[in-house]
C-alpha positions in Angstrom: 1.5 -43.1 -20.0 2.4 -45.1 -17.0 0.4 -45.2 -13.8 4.1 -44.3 -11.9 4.2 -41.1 -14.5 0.8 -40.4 -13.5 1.2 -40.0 -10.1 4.8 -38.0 -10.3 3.4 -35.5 -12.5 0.2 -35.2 -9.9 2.5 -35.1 -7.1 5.1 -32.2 -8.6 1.7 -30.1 -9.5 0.8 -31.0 -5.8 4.2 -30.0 -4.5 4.1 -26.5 -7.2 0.6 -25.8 -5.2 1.5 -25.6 -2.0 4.7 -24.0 -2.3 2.2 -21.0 -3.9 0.2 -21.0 -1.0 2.7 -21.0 1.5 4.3 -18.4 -0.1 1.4 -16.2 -0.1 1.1 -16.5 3.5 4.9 -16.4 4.8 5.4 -13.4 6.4 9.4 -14.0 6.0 11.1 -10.5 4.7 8.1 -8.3 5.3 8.7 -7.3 9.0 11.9 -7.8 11.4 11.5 -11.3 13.2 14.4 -10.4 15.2 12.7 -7.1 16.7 9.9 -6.0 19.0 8.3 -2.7 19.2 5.4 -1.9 21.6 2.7 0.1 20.6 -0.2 2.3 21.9 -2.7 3.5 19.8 -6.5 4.0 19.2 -8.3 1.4 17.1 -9.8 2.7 14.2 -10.8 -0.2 12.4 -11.1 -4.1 13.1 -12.5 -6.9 10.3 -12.9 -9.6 11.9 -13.2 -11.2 8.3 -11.7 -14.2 5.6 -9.6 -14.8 4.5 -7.4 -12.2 6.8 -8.7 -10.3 10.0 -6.9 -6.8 10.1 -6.6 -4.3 12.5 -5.4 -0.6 12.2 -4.7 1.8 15.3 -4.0 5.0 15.0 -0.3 5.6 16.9 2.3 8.0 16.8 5.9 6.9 15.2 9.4 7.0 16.6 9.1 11.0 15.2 5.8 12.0 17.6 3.9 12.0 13.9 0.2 10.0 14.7 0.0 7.7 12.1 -2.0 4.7 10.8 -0.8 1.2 11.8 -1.7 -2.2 10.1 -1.8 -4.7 12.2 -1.0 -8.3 11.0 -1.9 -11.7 12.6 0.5 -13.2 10.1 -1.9 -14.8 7.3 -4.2 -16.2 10.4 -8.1 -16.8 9.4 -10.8 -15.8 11.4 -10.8 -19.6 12.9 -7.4 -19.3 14.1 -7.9 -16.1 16.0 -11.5 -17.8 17.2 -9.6 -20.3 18.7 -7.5 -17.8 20.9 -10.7 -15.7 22.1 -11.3 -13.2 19.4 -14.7 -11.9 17.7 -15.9 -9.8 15.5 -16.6 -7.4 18.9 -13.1 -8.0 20.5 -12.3 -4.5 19.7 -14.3 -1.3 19.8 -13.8 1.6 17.7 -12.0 4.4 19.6 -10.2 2.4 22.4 -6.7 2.3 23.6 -4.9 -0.7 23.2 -0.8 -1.2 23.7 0.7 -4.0 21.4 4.2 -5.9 20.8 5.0 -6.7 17.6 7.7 -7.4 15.0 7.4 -4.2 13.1 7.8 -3.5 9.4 11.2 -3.5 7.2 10.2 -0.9 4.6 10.8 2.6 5.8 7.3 5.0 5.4 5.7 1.1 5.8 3.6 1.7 9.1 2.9 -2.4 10.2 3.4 -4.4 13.0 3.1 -8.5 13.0 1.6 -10.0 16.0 2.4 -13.6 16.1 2.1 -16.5 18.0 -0.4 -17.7 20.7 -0.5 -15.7 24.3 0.8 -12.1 22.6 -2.3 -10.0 23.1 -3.0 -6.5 23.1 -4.3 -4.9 26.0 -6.9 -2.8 26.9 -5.7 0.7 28.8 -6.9 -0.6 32.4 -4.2 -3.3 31.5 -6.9 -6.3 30.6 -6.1 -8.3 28.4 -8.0 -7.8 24.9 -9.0 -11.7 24.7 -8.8 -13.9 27.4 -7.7 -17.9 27.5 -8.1 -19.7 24.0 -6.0 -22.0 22.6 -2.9 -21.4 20.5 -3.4 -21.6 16.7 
């Protein structure tokens, strides 16, 4: 086999591989990217954990029923979210924070996709959660 067949086969296996892991991490079709929602809630759990840090608060939905939220930093690792201020004690168990995020497509799906450097939650004395940091 030639050394030019070589290197085409390494690069299409190259290409197949990252096209797998952007695809696990594209948040495309899962929520509504042309939609924002604000949400207020009690925080009732935070991982600040690889590969994905999650985040659920407890919030009532556009029917007054209180309901369980995931909220995603869109595929971000722990470094990413280091970068723009958070740690593993950025949010305590029981406090109010208020959110905007892209929420869910599914119906019954309770989620909410917080994207992009500067969009925070805040605390309810209107603090910001994290403050400064850089922008992933």
């Amino acid at each position: 086999m030639s050394l030019t067949k070589k290197i085409l086969i390494i690069l299409a296996g190259f290409s197949i591989l990252v096209t797998q892991v952007y695809g696990h991490h594209s948040t495309r079709g899962i929520y509504h990217d042309d939609q924002t929602m604000e949400l207020k809630g009690i925080v009732k759990e935070w991982a600040f954990v690889n590969p994905h840090p999650y985040l659920t608060i407890s919030a009532t939905d556009e029917n007054g029923i209180l309901r369980d939220w995931d909220v995603s930093y869109g595929g971000a690792a722990v470094v990413h979210l280091q970068r723009q201020g958070y740690t593993s004690d950025t949010f305590k168990l029981g406090e109010i924070i208020t959110l905007h995020g892209s929420p869910a497509r599914k119906v019954g799906v309770y989620g909410v996709l917080m994207e992009g450097g500067g969009n925070h939650p805040i605390r309810e004395d209107g603090s910001p959660v994290v403050q400064g940091g850089s922008q992933f």
